[in-house]
Structure formats: C-alpha cells, structure tokens
C-alpha angles and dihedrals in degrees: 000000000000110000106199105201119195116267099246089202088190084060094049111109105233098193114233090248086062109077089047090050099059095038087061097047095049085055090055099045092045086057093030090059090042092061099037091057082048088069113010120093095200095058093048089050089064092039090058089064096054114100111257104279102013111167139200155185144198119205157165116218154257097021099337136123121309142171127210123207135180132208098247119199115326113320110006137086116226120203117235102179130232101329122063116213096217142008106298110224088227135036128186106209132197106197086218140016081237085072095041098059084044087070094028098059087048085253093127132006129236101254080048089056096045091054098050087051082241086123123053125196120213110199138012106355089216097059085050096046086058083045093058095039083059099040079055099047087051091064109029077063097045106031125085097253085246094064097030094059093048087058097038126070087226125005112233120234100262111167109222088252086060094049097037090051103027086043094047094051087043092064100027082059093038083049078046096054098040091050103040100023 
C-alpha cells in the first residue's frame, strides 16, 4: 500500500548553498531574457503583444530571490534588478525556494512545476503564457539541448547553425549589457 503524506514546506531542508544558487539563476535569466528579446525575433515577437510599460517578476516566497523586468520600447524586454518600482502586473511565484532551485537546477521544468502547484502566477495568465514561451525559447537557444530538454516540456526543432548563431548573439549582446549598461 502506498501511504501519500502532506509536503510540510516549513520542514523541507533548503542547503545553505541554495539561496545563493537561485539568487544567482534569476540574475542570469533576467539578463539572459533581456538580452534574448534584444535579438530574437521570436521573442519579440511575443514582447510586441505585451501592453507599454508591462512588468514583471520572478520569485521564491516567502522572502527569496526575484527579478523584476519591464517591457522597454516596442519590442524588447529591460532588466531592472531585484525591486520593482511598482506592482507588476504579473508575478511568477515559486511557493519555496525548494521549488525554486527544482527548476533552477534544470531538475524540473517549468510546465512540470506548474503542474505539481509548486509555481503560482499573479496577474493575467496570457501575459504570463507568452512569459513563459519566451523564458523557453531563451533557453532552448542558450542551454546545451541536454540540459534544455530537461528544462522544456518539449524541445523545439533548432538546426546546430540556429543555436550556434541565435545562441552566440544571445550571449555577445548579454557580455555587451553587463559591460556598458
């Protein structure tokens, strides 16, 4: 007989290496995004249909890491760092940091946390839908495919010229932002 006992999150062990670990992923994805919308099409693509001034975060309650991003100009997504000036009108929430690191460490992906209610959304679930489509194609694009498929519900078809390029400009824009701001 299989006995299912009720996940006590305040009991769960979160390493001390932890907090630090996903601090320092939802920097990178924040940047990592920002650059991304700065030369893919697709995500742009995405961006364009998102309302002047849309903002958004990614967090892990109940005190844990976050970036906050706004919709900049027409088509491109600009970075603000770890305080939001205002309300976002949508926020990605892990309900622990637990749950964080899971998706963070490429241990579970992101429709896989959804569907285990590990991951909350604060706002307009089509805005964050497009989010999400453009949080995929990022790393579809930067991540080695053996990692990336292991973060992604379903891998797209990208020949090794398209990674290779797209991913390269990806990381020479993302070099670009973190030297000249």
């Amino acid at each position: 007989m299989i006995r299912l006992q009720q996940l006590n999150l305040g009991d769960l062990n979160v390493g001390p290496l932890k907090r630090p670990y996903v601090a320092l992923m939802m920097d990178v994805i924040g940047r990592g995004l920002e650059a991304a919308s700065q030369v893919d099409e697709t995500i742009q693509r995405e961006v364009r249909k998102l309302p002047d001034g849309f903002m958004f975060d990614m967090r892990a309650l109940p005190d844990g890491p976050c970036f906050v991003m706004q919709k900049d100009g027409d088509s491109t997504l600009s970075y603000i760092g770890s305080t939001a000036p205002r309300k976002p009108d949508v926020s990605l929430k892990f309900k622990h940091l637990n749950h964080a690191f899971l998706v963070l460490s490429f241990q579970e992906g992101t429709a896989r946390a959804f569907a285990n209610d590990r991951l909350l959304v604060d706002g307009e679930i089509a805005y964050a839908m497009k989010l999400v489509r453009c949080l995929n194609r990022m790393e579809s694009l930067i991540l080695p495919k053996v990692v990336a498929v292991r973060a992604l519900k379903r891998y797209p078809q990208l020949s090794l010229k398209e990674k290779l390029a797209d991913g390269g400009r990806i990381y020479t824009r993302l070099v670009k932002n973190l030297v000249w701001g």
